[in-house]
C-alpha positions in Angstrom: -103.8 -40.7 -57.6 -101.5 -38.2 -58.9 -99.2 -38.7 -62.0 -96.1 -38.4 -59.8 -97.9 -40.2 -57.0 -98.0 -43.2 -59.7 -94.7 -42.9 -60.5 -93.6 -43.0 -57.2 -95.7 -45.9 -56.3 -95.0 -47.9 -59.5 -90.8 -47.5 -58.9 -90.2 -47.4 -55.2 -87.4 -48.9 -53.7 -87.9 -51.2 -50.6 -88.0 -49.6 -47.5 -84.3 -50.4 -46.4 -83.0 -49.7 -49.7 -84.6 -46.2 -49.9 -82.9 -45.4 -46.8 -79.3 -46.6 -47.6 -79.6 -45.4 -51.2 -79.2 -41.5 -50.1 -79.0 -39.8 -53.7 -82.4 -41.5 -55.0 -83.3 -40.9 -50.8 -82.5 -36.7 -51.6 -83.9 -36.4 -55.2 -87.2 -37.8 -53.3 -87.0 -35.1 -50.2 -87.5 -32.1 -52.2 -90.2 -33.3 -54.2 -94.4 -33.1 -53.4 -94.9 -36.9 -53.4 -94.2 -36.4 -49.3 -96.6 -34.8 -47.1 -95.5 -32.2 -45.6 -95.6 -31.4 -41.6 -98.8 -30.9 -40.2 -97.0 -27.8 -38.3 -96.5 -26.5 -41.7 -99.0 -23.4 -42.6 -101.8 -25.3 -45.3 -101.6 -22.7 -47.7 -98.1 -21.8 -47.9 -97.1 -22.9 -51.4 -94.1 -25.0 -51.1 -90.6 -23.1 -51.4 -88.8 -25.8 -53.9 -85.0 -25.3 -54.0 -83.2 -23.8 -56.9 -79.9 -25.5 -58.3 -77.7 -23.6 -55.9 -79.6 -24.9 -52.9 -80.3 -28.3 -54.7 -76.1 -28.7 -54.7 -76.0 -27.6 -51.3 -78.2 -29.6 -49.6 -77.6 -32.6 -51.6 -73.7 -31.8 -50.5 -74.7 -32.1 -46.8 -76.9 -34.8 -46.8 -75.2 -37.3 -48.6 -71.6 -36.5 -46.8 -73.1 -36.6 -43.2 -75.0 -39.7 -43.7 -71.7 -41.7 -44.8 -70.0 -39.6 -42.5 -72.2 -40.5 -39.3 -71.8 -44.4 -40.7 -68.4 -44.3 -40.7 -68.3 -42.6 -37.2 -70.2 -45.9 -36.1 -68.4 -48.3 -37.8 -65.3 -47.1 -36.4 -67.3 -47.7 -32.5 -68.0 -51.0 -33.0 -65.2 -52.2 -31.1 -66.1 -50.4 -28.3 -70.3 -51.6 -28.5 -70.9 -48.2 -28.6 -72.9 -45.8 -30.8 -72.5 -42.5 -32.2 -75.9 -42.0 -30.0 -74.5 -43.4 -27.0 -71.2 -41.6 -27.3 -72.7 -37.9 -27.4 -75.0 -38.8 -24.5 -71.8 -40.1 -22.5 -69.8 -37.2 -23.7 -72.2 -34.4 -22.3 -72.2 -36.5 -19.2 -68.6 -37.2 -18.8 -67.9 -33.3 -19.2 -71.0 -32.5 -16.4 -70.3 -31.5 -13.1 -70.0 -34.7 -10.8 -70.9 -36.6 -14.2 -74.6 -36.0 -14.2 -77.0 -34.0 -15.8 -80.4 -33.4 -15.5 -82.6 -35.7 -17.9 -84.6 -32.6 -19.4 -81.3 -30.6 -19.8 -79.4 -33.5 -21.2 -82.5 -33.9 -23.8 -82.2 -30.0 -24.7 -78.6 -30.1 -25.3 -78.7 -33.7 -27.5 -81.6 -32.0 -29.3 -83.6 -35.3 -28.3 -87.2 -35.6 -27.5 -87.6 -37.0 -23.6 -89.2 -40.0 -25.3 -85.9 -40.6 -27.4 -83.4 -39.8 -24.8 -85.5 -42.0 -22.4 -84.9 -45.2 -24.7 -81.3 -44.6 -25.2 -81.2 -44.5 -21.5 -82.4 -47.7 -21.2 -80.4 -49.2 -23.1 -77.1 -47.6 -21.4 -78.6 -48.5 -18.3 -78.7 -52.1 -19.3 -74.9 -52.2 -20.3 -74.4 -50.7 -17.0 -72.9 -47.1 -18.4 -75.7 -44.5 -16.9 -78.3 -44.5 -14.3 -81.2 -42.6 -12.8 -81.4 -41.1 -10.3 -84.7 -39.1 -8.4 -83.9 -35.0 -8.0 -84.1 -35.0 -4.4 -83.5 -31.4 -3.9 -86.7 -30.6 -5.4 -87.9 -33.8 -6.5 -88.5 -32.6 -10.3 -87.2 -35.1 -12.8 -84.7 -37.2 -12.5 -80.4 -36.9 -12.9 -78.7 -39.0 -15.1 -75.5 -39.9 -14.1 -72.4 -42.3 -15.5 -71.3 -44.9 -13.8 -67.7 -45.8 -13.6 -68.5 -48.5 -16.0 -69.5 -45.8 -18.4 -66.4 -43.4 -17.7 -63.7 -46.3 -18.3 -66.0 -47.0 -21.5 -65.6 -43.8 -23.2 -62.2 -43.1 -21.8 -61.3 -46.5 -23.7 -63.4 -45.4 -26.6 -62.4 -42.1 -27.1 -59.1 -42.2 -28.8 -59.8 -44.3 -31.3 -63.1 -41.9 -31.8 -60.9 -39.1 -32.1 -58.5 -40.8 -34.5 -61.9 -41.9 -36.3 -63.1 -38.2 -36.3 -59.7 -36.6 -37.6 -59.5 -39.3 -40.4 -63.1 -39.0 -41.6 -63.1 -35.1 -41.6 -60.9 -33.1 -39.9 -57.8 -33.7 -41.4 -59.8 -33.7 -45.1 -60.2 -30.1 -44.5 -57.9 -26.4 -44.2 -57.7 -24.3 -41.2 -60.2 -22.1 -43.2 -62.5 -25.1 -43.8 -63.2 -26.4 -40.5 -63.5 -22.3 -38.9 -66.4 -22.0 -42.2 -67.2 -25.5 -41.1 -68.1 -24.6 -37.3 -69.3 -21.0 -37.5 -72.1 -21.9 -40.7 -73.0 -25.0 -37.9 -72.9 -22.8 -35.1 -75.9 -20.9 -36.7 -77.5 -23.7 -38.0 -77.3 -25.3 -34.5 -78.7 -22.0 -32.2 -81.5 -22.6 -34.8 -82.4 -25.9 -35.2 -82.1 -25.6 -30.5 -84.8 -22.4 -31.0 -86.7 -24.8 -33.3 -86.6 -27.6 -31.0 -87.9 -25.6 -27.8 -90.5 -23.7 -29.5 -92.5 -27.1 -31.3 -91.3 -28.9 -27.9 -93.9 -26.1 -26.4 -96.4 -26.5 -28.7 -96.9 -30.1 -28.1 -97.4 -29.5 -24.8 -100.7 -27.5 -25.3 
């Protein structure tokens, strides 16, 4: 075992605390105790970040993690999560308030196995439901129920209020158009990313 691999070994946190602790959780991301993808090419030599791109990404990852828990704090009156709102939200802005289950997966940037358990569990609180694609019988819609529209129209503006509280209002006119154009990019990206490996695992 590695010197670092010792280390590692000898001062881990427990697993829960190593996820809510997210500075010692991003000192550990960029270092090689982790293996790496098994996507990623064997003999690239790994690209370590300099200080610039250490203060960026540790800037990110720390502020959307207590960002997203806020977001679900702040839902808890409503039984919802932030993963349960977006889903609603692409379906509550959908044509006849349904979507295709592979398009909905695409534009939530969730695997079908993912998307299919948060179905579930919408299902079960009565907000969603599938439905068979008749007109080609490929896949299947998923639609809200009215149960699910009254419980994001209830939901939502508090979640609003939540959302301009915890960030928008924390930041200039100049902020949030830097804010959603570097986001934008990183967004089309992470989507090309997404469909390409989606692909690959189909082979």
């Amino acid at each position: 075992m590695s010197r670092s691999l010792q280390s590692f070994a000898k001062h881990r946190l427990p697993p829960r605390k190593l996820v809510e602790d997210s500075d010692y959780l991003v000192q550990l991301s960029t270092k090689s105790i982790f293996p790496y993808s098994s996507r990623m090419p064997k003999k690239s030599a790994p690209r370590w970040l300099n200080a610039r791109e250490m203060k960026a990404w540790r800037a990110y990852i720390i502020a959307s993690r207590r960002l997203l828990d806020a977001l679900d704090t702040d839902l808890d009156g409503h039984d919802l999560t932030m993963a349960d709102y977006e889903v609603m939200a692409q379906l509550s802005e959908a044509p006849g308030r349904r979507m295709r289950m592979s398009e909905l997966a695409e534009l939530a940037m969730l695997s079908k196995s993912r998307l299919s358990h948060r179905m579930k569990v919408m299902e079960n609180a009565g907000w969603v439901r599938r439905e068979e694609c008749v007109e080609d019988r490929r896949g299947y819609w998923a639609v809200m129920t009215e149960k699910g529209w009254k419980a994001i129209v209830a939901a939502a503006p508090s979640h609003v209020e939540s959302v301009r509280k915890r960030l928008i209002d924390q930041l200039s006119v100049k902020e949030q158009e830097a804010l959603a154009g570097i986001f934008d990019h990183v967004t089309e990206e992470l989507r090309k990313q997404f469909i390409e490996e989606s692909k690959e695992a189909k082979k």
